[in-house]
DRENTI-331621 format. One record per residue (C-alpha): residue in three letters; z negated, x, y. Coordinates in steps of 0.25 Angstrom, whole numbers, plus 5000, padded with zeros to 4 digits. Layout:
BEGIN
@aa->ALA, w->Z, u->X, v->Y
...
END
This chain:
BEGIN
@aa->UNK, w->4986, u->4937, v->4994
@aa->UNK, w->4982, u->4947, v->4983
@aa->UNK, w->4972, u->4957, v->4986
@aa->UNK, w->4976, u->4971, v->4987
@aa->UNK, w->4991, u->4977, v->4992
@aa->UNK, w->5004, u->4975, v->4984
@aa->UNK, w->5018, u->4979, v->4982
@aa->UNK, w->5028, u->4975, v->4970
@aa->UNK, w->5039, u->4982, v->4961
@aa->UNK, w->5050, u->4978, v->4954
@aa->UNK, w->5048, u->4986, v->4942
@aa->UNK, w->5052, u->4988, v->4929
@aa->UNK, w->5043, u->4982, v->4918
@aa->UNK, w->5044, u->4996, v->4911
@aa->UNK, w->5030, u->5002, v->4910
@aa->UNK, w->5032, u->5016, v->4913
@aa->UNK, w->5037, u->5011, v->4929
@aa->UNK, w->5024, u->5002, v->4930
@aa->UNK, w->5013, u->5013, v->4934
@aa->UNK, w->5023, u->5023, v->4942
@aa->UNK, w->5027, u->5011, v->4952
@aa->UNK, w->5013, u->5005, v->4953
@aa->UNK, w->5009, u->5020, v->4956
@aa->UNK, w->5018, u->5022, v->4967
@aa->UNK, w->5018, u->5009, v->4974
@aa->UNK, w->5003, u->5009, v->4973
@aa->UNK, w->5004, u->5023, v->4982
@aa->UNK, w->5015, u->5024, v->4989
@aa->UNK, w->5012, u->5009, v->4996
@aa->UNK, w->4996, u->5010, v->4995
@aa->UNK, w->4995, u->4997, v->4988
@aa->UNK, w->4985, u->4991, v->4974
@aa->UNK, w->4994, u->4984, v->4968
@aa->UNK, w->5008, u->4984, v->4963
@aa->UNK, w->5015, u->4971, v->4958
@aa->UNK, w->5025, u->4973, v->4949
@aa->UNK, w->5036, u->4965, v->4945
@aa->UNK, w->5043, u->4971, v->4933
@aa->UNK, w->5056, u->4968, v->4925
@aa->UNK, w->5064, u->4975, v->4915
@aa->UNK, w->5074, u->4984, v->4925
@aa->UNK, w->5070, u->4978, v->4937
@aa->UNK, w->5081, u->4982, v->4947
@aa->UNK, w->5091, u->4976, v->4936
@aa->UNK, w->5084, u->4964, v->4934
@aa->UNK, w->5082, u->4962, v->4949
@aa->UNK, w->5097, u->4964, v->4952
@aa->UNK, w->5103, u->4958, v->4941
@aa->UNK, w->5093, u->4948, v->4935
@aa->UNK, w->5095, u->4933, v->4935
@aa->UNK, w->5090, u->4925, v->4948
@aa->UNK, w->5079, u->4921, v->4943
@aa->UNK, w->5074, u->4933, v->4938
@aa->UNK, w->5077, u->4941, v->4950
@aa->UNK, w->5070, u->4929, v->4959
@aa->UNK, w->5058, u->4928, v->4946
@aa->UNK, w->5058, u->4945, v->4954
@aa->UNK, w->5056, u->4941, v->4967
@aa->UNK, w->5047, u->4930, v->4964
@aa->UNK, w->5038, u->4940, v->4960
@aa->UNK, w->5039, u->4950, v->4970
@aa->UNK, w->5037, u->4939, v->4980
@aa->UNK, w->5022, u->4934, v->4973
@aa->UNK, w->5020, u->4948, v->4976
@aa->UNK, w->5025, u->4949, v->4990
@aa->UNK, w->5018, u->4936, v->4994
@aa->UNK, w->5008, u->4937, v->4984
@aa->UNK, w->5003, u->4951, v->4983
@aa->UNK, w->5007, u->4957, v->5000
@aa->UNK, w->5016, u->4965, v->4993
@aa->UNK, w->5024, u->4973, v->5003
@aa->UNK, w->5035, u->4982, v->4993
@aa->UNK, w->5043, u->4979, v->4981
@aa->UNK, w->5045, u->4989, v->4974
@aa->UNK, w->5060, u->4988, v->4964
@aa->UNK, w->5059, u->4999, v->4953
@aa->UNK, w->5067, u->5004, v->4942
@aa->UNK, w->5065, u->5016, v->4933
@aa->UNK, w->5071, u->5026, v->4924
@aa->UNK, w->5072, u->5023, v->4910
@aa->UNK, w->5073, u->5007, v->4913
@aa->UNK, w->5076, u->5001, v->4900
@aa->UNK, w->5078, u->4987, v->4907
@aa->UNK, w->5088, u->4992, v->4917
@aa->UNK, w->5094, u->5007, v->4912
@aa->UNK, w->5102, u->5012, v->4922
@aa->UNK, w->5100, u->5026, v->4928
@aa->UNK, w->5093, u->5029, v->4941
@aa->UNK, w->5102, u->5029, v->4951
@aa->UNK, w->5107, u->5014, v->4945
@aa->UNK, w->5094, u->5011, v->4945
@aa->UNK, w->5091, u->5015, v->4961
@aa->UNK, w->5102, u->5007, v->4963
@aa->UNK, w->5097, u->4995, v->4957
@aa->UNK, w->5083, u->4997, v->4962
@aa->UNK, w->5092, u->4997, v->4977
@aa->UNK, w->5099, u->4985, v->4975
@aa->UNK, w->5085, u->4979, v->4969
@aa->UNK, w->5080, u->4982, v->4984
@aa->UNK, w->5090, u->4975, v->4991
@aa->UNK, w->5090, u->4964, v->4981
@aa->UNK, w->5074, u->4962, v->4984
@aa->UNK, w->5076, u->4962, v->4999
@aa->UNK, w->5083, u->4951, v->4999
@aa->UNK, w->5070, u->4944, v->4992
@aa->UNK, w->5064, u->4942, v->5007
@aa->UNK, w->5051, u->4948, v->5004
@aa->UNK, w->5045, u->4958, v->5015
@aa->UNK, w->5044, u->4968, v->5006
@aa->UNK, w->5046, u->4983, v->5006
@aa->UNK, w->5057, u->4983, v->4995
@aa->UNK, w->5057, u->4998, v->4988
@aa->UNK, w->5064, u->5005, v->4976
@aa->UNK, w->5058, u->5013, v->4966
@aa->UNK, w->5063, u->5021, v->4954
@aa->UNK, w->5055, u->5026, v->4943
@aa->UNK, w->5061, u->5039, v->4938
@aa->UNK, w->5059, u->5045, v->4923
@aa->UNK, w->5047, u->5053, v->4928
@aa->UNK, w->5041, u->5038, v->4932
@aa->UNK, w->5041, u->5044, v->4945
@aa->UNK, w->5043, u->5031, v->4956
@aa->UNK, w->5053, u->5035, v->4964
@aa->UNK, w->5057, u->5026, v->4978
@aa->UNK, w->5073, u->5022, v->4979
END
């Protein structure tokens, strides 16, 4: 087991949502580290990607569930999202069908949303 305490996102590989979700994990759940998992427009890779990238996803959130401790996963889109632009309310809805989606994974996980809205303000779905 690693030393310190985890959780882990699903988040966009887009830099400007790197710092703002790191930031708010990192408080809200009093945690060192975040382990982030990225892709180009996350929810739509994770809901319509191939098999094996979606289990290549959950292989990675599971070296860090059984790795790391971590407790929560974290599924994040944004505005602006060049690899998935769909406006807000789509994107809530995919970052909800994402949730399910994970929770069928069979990790004891907290399973959250989270939006980044155009003041990169974290915002939880």
């Amino acid at each position: 087991m690693a030393e310190g305490t985890f959780v882990t996102a699903i988040n966009c590989m887009d830099g400007r949502v790197q710092e703002p979700v790191i930031q708010w994990m990192k408080s809200k759940y009093q945690v060192d580290y975040v382990d982030m998992i990225t892709e180009a427009g996350p929810n739509k890779y994770l809901l319509d990607g191939s098999e094996d990238q979606v289990e290549s996803l959950k292989t990675k959130v599971d070296i860090s569930y059984s790795k790391h401790g971590s407790k929560v996963l974290a599924i994040v889109g944004h505005h602006d999202c060049a690899g998935n632009p769909i406006d807000k309310e789509e994107k809530v809805a995919q970052i909800k069908q994402s949730i399910q989606k994970a929770k069928t994974w069979g990790f004891e996980l907290d399973i959250i949303g989270l939006y980044v809205n155009e003041k990169w303000e974290v915002e939880e779905v």
